[in-house]
C-alpha positions as MATLAB code, in Angstrom:
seq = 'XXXXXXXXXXXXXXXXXXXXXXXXXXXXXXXXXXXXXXXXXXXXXXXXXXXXXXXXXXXXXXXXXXXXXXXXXXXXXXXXXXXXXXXXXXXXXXXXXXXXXXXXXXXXXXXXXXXXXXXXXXXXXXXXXXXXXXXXXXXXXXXXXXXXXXXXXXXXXXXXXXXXXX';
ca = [
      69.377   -5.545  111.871;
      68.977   -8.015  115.201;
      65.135   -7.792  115.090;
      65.293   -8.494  111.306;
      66.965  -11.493  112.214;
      65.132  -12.454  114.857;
      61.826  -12.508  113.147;
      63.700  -14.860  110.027;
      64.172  -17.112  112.987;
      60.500  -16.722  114.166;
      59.675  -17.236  110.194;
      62.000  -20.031  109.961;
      60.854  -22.046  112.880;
      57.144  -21.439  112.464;
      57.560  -22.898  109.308;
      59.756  -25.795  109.916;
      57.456  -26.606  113.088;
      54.432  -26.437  110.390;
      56.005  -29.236  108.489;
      56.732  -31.410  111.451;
      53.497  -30.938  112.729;
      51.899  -31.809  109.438;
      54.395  -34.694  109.094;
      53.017  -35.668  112.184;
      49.557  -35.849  111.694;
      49.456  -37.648  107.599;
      51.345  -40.540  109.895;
      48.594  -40.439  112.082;
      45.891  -40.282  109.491;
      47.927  -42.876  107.579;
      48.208  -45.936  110.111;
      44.564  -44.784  111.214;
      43.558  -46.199  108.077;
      41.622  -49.480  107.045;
      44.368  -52.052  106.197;
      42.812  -52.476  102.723;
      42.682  -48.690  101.738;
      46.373  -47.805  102.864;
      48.104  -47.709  100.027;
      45.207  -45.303   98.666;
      45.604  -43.243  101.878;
      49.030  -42.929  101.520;
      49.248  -41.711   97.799;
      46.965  -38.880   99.307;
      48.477  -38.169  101.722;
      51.852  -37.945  100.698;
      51.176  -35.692   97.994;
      49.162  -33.315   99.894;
      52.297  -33.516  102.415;
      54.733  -32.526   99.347;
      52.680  -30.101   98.094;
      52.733  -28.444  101.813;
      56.121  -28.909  102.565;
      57.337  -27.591   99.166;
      55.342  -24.303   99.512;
      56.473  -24.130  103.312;
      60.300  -24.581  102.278;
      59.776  -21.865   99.176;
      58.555  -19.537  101.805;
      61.171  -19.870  103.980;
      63.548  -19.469  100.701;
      61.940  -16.068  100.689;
      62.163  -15.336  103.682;
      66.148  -15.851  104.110;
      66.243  -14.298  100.365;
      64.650  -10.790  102.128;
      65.975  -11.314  106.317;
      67.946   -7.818  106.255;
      65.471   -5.957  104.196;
      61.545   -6.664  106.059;
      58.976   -3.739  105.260;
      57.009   -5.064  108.808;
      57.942   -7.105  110.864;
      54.359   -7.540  111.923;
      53.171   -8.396  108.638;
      55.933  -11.407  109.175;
      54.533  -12.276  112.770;
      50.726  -12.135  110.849;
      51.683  -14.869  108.161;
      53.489  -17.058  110.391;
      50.560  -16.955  113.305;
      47.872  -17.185  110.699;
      49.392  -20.089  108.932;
      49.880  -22.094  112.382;
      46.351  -21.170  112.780;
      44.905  -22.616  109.831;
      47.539  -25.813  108.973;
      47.899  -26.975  112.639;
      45.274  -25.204  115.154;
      42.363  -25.994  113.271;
      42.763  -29.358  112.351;
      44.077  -29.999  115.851;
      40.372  -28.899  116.998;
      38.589  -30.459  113.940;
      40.826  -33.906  115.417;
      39.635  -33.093  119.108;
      35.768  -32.295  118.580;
      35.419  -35.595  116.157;
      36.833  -37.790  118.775;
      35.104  -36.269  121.740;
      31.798  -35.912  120.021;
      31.758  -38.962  118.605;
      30.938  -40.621  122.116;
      28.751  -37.674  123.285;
      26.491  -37.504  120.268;
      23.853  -39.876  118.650;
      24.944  -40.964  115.798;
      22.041  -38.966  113.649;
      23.300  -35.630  115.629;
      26.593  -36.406  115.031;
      26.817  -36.675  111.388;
      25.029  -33.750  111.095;
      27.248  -31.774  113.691;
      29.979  -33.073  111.519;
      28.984  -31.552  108.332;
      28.395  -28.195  110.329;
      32.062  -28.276  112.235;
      33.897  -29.784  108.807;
      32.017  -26.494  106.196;
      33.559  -23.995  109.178;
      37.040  -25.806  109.018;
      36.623  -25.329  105.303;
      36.284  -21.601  105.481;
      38.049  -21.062  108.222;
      41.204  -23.028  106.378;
      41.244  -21.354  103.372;
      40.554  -17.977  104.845;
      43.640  -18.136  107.018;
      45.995  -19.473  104.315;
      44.071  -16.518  102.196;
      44.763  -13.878  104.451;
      48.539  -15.581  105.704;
      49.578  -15.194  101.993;
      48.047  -11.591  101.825;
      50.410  -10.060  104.630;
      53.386  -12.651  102.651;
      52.891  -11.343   99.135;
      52.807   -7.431  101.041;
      55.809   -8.013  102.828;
      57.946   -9.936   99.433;
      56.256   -6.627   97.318;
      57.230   -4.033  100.151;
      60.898   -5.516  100.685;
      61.765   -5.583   97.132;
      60.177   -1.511   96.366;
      62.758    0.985   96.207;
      62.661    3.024   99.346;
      61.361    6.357   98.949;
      63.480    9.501   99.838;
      62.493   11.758  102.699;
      60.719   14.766  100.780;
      62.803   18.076  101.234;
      61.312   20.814  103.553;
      59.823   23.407  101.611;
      59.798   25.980  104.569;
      63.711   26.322  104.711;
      64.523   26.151  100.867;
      65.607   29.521  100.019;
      63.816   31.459   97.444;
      64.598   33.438   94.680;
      64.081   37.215   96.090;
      64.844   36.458  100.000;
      68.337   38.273   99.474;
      65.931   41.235   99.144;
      64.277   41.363  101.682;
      67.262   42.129  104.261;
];
């Protein structure tokens, strides 16, 4: 029952630290942009950031709907780590190598080292929200499945003729 509710505070936290994190970086992105293109920017971006933040909070809806009744707790630990990975590790990196390697490279090199680094944050992205969701959707499905009976022993059940053979 504690570690149950432990890990819906791991769950809860991850998530919430997610959506500060992502609130974060679309203000970052947003006053990074060209005075002229702002109001574009931020349509973008605050959309994207309600569309995140929405599925974030719906999680964690499911997650305090299920807290006393989590199949794994691993599978919990797996959707939370995997979602940090891919909504605030990698663009964290992506953020890092653009500014670093923008001073390091020609710019030729560099666009084309962009290109490279931006198609693995692509697939790297969606395979860790793919795989997140995988262990979410078998730990919603597993908490909600009737639990199964332990299967009676068949070696002590007594049979029909054992009285006979006394």
């Amino acid at each position: 029952m504690e570690q149950s509710l432990s890990i819906y505070r791991f769950a809860l936290w991850g998530i919430l630290g997610v959506i500060l994190l992502h609130a974060v970086y679309y203000s970052a992105v947003i006053f990074q942009a060209p005075r002229g293109f702002r109001s574009m920017y931020i349509n973008a971006v605050m959309a994207q950031f309600l569309i995140y933040s929405i599925i974030l909070m719906l999680e964690m809806l499911v997650y305090w709907i299920i807290r006393r009744r989590l199949y794994r707790v691993v599978w919990v630990r797996l959707h939370i780590i995997t979602l940090w990975a891919a909504l605030v590790l990698i663009p964290l990196v992506y953020v890092c190598l653009y500014y670093f390697l923008g001073d390091a490279m020609s710019p030729e090199r560099f666009s084309h080292m962009l290109a490279a680094i931006s198609a693995f944050r692509t697939v790297v992205f969606w395979g860790g929200l793919v795989v997140g969701h995988l262990f979410f959707i078998a730990t919603i499905v597993k908490s909600f499945s009737k639990k199964q009976a332990p299967a009676a022993d068949a070696t002590n059940t007594p049979d029909i003729l054992d009285e006979f053979t006394q």
